[in-house]
C-alpha positions, 0 to 999 in steps of 0.5 A: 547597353551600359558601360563596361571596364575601360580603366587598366585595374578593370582591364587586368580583372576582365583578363582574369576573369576570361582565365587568361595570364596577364601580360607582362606588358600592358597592350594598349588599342593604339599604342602612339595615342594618349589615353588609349584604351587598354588591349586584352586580347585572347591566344590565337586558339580561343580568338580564332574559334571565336571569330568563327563562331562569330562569322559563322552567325554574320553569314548565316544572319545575313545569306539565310535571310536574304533567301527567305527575302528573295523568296518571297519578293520573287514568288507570285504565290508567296505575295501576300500581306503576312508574308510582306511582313515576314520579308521586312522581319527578314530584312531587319535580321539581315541588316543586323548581319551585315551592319552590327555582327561583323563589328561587333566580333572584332570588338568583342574579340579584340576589346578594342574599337577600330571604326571610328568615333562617328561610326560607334554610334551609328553602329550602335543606333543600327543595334537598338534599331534592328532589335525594336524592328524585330519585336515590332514585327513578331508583335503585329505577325502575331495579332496577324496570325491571330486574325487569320485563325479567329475570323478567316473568311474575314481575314483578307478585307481586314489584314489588307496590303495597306495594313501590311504596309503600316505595321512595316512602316511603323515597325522601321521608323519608329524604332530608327527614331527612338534609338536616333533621339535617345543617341545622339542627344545623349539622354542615354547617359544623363546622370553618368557623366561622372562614371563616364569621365572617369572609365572613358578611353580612346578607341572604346565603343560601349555606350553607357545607359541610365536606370530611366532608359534601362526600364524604358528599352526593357518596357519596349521589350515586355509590353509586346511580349506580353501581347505575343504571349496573350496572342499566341495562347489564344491561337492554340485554344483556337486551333485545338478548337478548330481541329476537333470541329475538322476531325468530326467532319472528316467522319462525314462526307463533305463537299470539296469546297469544304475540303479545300477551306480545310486545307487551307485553316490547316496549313494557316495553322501550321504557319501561326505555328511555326511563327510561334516557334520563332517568337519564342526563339526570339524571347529566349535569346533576347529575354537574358540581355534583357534581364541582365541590362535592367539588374545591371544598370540598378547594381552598378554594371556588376556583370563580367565582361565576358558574361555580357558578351554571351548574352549580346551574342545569344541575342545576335545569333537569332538574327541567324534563327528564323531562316532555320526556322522556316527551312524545317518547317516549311515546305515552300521554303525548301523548295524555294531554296532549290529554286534560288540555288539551282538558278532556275529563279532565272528562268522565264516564268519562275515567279509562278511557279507552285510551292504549295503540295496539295 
């Protein structure tokens, strides 16, 4: 994330462009505190719908994505390597919801920072790390899916629970280490001490990032996409393939076994699909912010405060994304939900029960 307006002539532009009169007092974060930053709140109407849009994604990220983890953590039929990998996506959108939304709309609204020092860069290492974890496990959901519909009767000796359980591994640590190391040694802001000197203030907690780092996030951003985009479009040149071998044998008469594996690739096919769309939902909320870091740290920081803001929250609310995703699309998962809402988790033997309509 880079640096944003903190001296008070940047604060007095930030309330012009948001379309609010200035006050006639400059408020201030802390009012007691030497060098506090400068306080640009919004009227009561805009700052309570704010906070409810806001809130409403932090509930939706963080009660959606626990019901897709319980769902399948608690459900026999659903334990299987993709879907163990479907569960630790599930986990990392949930904890953007509980450890990043909350924080970020009282500081998105209030433009002032009340957490503490030491808690701005965890919150901010929570931020980075989650991101990465997503575009890690969408990547390797992928290559997954792709497995699965190339090569299904090889599928389960290739994508095993052990395989499932590295590409989880990697997808959270790797990203808690990148994002530990670049923050805390404060390689992030090598080469803008004097711009961080000048615009730094009490109470602010917006990070500031080089060009190098920039075009290092945004290359951890691209190169998986790319193979997410090159991954996907060969799934559906295979499921179109797959569909037209399936429609010339239903003109057939053939054997239930046959019937049963072509059940099974339709309903693999299904599942490859829905996960495209939350690949895409994924690229088009985080592919703006994305854009806007890299043209952003090369022009100086020039984008509005409140344009930067859209972009962060559009990104955030796709945290909230793949649980609709997976109501609409999947039947288990509506019938899941039932289950968890009613109660009836709770009742002996509710781990068998059967979610998949024949």
């Amino acid at each position: 994330m880079a640096t944003k307006d903190d001296s008070s002539i940047w604060e007095q532009n930030k309330i012009i462009s948001r379309g609010l009169t200035p006050p006639t007092a400059v408020q201030l974060c802390y009012e007691n505190l030497n060098g506090s930053c400068v306080r640009t709140p919004y009227s009561p109407g805009p700052c309570l719908t704010l906070y409810a849009v806001f809130s409403f994604g932090a509930v939706m990220a963080v009660c959606g994505n626990l019901l897709v983890m319980i769902s399948i953590l608690h459900f026999k039929q659903l334990h299987s390597p993709a879907n163990f990998l479907v569960a630790s996506l599930a986990c990392a959108d949930f904890l953007v919801g509980l450890t990043v939304m909350p924080f970020s709309a009282v500081r998105s609204v209030e433009s002032c920072w009340y957490f503490g020092e030491s808690f701005c860069k965890l919150h901010s290492c929570f931020d980075v790390s989650f991101c990465c974890a997503s575009i890690f496990h969408l990547c390797f959901i992928s290559v997954d899916r792709y497995v699965v519909v190339s090569d299904p009767w090889m599928y389960p000796t290739r994508f095993t629970v052990s395989v499932s359980g590295g590409c989880i591994a990697l997808s959270q640590v790797l990203p808690i280490i990148y994002s530990s190391s670049l923050l805390y040694t404060g390689a992030n802001a090598a080469g803008l001490e004097d711009l961080v000197s000048v615009l730094t203030c009490v109470r602010r907690c917006q990070l500031a990032v080089n060009q190098s780092w920039v075009f290092i996030n945004f290359l951890l951003f691209f190169m998986p996409t790319l193979v997410m985009i090159t991954v996907y479009s060969r799934i559906f040149l295979i499921a179109k393939q797959q569909a037209l071998r399936i429609e010339r044998m239903s003109n057939q008469t053939a054997k239930s076994a046959d019937s049963y594996k072509d059940r099974v690739a339709k309903r693999e096919r299904k599942a490859a699909k829905t996960l495209g769309i939350a690949v895409a939902a994924f690229l088009l909320s985080w592919l703006p912010y994305f854009i806007d870091s890299i043209i952003d740290a090369f022009l100086g920081f020039i984008t509005p405060t409140y344009v930067y803001e859209i972009l962060v929250w559009i990104a955030y609310y796709n945290s909230a994304m793949n649980p609709l995703i997976y109501a609409f699309f999947y039947p288990w998962f509506q019938k899941a939900i039932k289950l968890i809402v009613t109660g009836k988790v709770l009742r002996e033997n509710s781990f068998t029960t059967n979610l998949f309509p024949e």
